[in-house]
C-alpha positions as CSV (number, residue, x, y, z in Angstrom):
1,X,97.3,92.0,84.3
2,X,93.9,94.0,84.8
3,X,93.6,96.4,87.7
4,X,91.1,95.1,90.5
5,X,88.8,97.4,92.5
6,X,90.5,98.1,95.8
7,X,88.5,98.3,98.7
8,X,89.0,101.7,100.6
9,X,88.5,104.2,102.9
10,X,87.7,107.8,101.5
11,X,87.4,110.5,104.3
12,X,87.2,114.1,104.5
13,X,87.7,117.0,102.1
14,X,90.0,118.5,100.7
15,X,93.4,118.1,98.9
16,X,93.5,114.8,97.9
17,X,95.7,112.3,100.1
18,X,96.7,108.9,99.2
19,X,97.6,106.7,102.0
20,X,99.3,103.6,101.4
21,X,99.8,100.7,104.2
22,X,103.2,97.9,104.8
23,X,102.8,94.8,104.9
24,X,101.6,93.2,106.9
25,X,99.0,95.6,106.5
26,X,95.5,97.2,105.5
27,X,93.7,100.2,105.4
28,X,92.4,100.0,108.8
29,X,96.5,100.3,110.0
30,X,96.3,103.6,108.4
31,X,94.1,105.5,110.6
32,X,96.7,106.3,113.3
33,X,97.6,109.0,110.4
34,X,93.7,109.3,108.5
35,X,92.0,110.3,111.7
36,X,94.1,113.7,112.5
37,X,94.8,114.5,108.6
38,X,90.9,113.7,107.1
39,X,90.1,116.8,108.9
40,X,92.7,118.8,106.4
41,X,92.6,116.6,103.3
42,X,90.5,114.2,101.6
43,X,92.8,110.8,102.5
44,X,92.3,107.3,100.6
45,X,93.3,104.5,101.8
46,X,93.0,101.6,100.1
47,X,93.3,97.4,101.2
48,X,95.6,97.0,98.3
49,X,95.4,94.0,96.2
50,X,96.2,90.5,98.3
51,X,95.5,92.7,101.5
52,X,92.4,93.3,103.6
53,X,89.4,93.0,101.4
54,X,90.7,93.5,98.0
55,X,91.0,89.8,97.3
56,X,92.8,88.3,94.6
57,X,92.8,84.5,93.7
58,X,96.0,85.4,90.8
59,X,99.3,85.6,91.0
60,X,100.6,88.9,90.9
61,X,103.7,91.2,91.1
62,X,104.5,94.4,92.7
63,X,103.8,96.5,89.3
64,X,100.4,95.5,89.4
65,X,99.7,97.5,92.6
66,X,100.3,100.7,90.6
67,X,98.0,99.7,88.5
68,X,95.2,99.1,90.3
69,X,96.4,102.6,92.7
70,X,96.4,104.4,89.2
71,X,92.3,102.7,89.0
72,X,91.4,104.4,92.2
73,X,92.6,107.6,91.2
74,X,90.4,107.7,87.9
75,X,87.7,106.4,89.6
76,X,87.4,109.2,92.2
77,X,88.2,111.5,89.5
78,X,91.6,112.9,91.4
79,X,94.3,114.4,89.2
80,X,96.8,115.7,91.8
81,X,97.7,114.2,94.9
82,X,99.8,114.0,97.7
83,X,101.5,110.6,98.9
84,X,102.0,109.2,102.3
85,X,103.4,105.6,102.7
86,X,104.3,103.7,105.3
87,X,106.8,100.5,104.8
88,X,105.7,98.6,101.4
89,X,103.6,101.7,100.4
90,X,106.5,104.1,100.3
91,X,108.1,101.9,98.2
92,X,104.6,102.1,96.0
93,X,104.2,105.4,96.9
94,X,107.9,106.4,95.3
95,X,107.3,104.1,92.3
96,X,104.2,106.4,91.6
97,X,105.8,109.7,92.0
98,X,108.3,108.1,89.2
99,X,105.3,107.2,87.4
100,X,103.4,110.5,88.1
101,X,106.1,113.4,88.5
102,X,103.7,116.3,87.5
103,X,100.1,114.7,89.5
104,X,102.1,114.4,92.9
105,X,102.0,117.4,94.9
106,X,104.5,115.8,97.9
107,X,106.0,112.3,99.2
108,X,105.4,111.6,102.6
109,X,107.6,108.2,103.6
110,X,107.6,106.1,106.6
111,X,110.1,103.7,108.2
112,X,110.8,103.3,104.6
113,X,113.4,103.3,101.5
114,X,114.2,102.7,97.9
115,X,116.6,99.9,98.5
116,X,115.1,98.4,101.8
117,X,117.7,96.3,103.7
118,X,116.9,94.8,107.4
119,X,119.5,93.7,110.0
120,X,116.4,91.2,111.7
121,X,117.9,88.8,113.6
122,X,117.0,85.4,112.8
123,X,113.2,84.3,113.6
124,X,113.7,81.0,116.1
125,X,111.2,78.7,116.6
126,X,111.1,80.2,120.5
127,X,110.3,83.5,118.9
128,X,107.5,82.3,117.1
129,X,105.8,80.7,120.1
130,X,106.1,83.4,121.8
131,X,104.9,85.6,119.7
132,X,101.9,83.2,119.2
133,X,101.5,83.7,123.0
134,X,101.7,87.7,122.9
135,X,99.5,88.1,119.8
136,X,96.8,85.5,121.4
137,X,96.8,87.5,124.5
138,X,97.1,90.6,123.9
139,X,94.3,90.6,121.6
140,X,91.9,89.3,124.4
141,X,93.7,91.7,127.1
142,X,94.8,94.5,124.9
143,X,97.8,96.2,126.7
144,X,98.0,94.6,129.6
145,X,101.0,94.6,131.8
146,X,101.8,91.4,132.5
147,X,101.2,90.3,128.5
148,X,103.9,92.4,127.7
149,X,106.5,91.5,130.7
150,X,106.2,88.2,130.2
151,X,105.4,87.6,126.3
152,X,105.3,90.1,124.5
153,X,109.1,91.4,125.2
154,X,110.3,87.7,124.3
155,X,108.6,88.3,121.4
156,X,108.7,89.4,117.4
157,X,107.0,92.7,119.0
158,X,110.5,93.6,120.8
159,X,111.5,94.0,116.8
160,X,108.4,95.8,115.9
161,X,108.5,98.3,118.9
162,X,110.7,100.2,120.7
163,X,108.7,101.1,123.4
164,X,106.8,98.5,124.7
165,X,103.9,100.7,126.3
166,X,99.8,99.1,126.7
167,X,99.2,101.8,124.5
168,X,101.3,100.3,121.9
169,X,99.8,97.0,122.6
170,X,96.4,98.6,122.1
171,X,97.2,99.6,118.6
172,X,98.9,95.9,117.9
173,X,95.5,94.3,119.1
174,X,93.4,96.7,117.6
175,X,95.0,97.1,114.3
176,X,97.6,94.7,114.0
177,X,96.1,91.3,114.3
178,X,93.3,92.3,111.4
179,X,96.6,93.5,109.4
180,X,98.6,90.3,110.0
181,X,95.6,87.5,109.5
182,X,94.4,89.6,106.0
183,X,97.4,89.7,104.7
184,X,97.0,86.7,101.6
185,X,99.8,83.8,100.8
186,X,99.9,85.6,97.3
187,X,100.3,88.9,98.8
188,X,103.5,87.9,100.3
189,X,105.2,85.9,97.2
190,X,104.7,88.6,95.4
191,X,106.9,91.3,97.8
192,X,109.3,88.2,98.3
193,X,109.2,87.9,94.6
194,X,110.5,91.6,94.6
195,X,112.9,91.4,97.4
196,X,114.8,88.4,95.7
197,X,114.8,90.2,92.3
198,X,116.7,93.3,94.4
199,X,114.6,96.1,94.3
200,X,116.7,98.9,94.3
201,X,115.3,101.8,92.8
202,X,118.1,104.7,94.2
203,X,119.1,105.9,90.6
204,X,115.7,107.1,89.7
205,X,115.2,109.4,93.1
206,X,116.6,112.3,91.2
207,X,114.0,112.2,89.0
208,X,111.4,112.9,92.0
209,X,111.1,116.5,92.2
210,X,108.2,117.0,94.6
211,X,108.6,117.9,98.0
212,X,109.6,115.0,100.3
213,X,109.4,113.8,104.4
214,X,111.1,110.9,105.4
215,X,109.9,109.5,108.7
216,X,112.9,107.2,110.7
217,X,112.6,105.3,113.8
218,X,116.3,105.0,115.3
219,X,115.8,101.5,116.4
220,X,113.9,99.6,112.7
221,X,115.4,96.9,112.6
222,X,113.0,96.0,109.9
223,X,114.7,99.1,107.1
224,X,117.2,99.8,108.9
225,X,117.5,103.8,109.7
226,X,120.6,103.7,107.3
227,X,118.8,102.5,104.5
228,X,115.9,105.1,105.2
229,X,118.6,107.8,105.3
230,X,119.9,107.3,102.4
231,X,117.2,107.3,100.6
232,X,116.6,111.0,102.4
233,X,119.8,112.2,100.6
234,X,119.0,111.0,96.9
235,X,116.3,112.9,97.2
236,X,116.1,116.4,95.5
237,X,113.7,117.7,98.5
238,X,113.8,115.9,101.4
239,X,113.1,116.9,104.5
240,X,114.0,114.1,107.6
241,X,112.4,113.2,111.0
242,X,114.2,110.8,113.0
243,X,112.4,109.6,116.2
244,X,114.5,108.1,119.3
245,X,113.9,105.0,121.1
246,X,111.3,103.7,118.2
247,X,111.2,100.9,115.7
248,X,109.3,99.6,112.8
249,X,105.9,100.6,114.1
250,X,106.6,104.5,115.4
251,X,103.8,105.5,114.3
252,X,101.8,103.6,117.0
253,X,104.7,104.6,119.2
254,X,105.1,108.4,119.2
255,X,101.4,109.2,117.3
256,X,101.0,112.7,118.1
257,X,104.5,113.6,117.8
258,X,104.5,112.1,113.9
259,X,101.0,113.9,113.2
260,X,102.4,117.0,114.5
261,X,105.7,116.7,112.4
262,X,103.6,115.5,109.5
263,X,101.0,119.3,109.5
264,X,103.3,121.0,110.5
265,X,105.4,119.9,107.0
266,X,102.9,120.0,104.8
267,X,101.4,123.8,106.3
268,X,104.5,125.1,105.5
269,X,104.2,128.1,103.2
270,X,106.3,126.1,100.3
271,X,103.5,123.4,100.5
272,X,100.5,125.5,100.4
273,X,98.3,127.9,98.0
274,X,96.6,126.7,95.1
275,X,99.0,123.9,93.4
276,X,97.1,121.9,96.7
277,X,93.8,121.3,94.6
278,X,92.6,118.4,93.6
279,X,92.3,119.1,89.7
């Protein structure tokens, strides 16, 4: 199948960046890492296909959004590039290191693994309804106290977050609804698709050479921290974060904390000097 034009978000200069959101998901979910690394790097983020506002009316599978990642890369003229994915797009984002050993400069994954496995408990029809009721509210109240007491801890969010904080909430109304309502029926066959096939793509990490840092929340129940951690070991050059007392979402949990961890990698003298250009 053709590539499509992804809509996206190009920012700053610099190295190039390419910044790949879950699903549910979109560009706009990616800022939380876009807004403190644009001032270092030139970051991409793209809606990829079925998300956002890269619409598709086809059928597609998961191969197809390498294809159309590989498309955005030509069309901005990048040759290397560093990775970040969160979710989904560190699956994608391995997949293109696999595809692209000598273009990627270093892997970046969150709350995410090469054979994803999730201990969710079941979804009941009383978790639904109130998760109707937080998600309703909270994007008409963003964060507020009572929301979360009542609803929101009853809710699919107690899955998605650990710490169940307004400013949490905030980033679930501001971010999360958009992410959730753009994400497209065929968008989600086609990761179910994958998912019943088995994606498992552990005997190909040794052929990742690049740099990596693997991003954990203790508590995902979503990839569970064992599946993220194993991941971490396959890896030739791993280096691992594990953040307490956070789930799925850590990112809006413990923001600064992950940006700092995140610079702090990718300044260190191993990671910089002139292999970090864009050609």
């Amino acid at each position: 199948m053709a590539a499509i034009d992804l809509y996206r978000d190009v920012r700053g200069q610099g190295p190039a960046m390419l910044c790949l959101h879950g699903h549910p998901g979109n560009r706009q979910s990616m800022a939380v890492f876009t807004d403190v690394l644009s001032a270092h790097y030139r970051t991409i983020s793209p809606d990829l296909r079925g998300y956002g506002l890269s619409h598709t009316s086809i059928p597609f599978s998961m191969a197809d959004h390498l294809d159309d990642l590989e498309a955005v890369l030509t069309s901005l003229n990048i040759e290397k590039f560093w990775l970040l994915g969160w979710s989904l797009g560190g699956i994608l984002a391995l997949e293109l290191a696999l595809r692209h050993p000598d273009r990627v400069l270093g892997l970046i994954g969150v709350a995410t693994a090469a054979r994803p496995r999730s201990d969710h408990p079941p979804i009941s029809r009383q978790l639904l309804t109130y998760s109707a009721l937080a998600g309703i509210s909270n994007g008409l109240v963003p964060g507020h106290p009572w929301i979360i007491e009542h609803w929101g801890r009853r809710s699919l969010f107690q899955y998605l977050v650990a710490r169940q904080t307004p400013a949490v909430y905030r980033y679930l109304a501001r971010e999360g609804i958009s992410a959730y309502l753009g994400t497209s029926r065929l968008a989600q066959q086609a990761l179910s698709q994958a998912l019943r096939d088995g994606y498992d793509a552990r005997s190909r990490l040794s052929e990742i050479r690049c740099p990596c840092l693997w991003l954990i929340g203790d508590r995902d129940r979503h990839i569970t921290p064992a599946a993220s951690q194993e991941t971490a070991r396959l890896l030739p050059h791993c280096d691992v974060r594990l953040y307490e007392e956070t789930a799925h979402l850590f990112p809006w949990e413990v923001p600064n904390l992950v940006c700092q961890d995140i610079l702090t990698w990718l300044t260190h003298p191993d990671r910089t000097g002139p292999a970090t250009s864009d050609h």
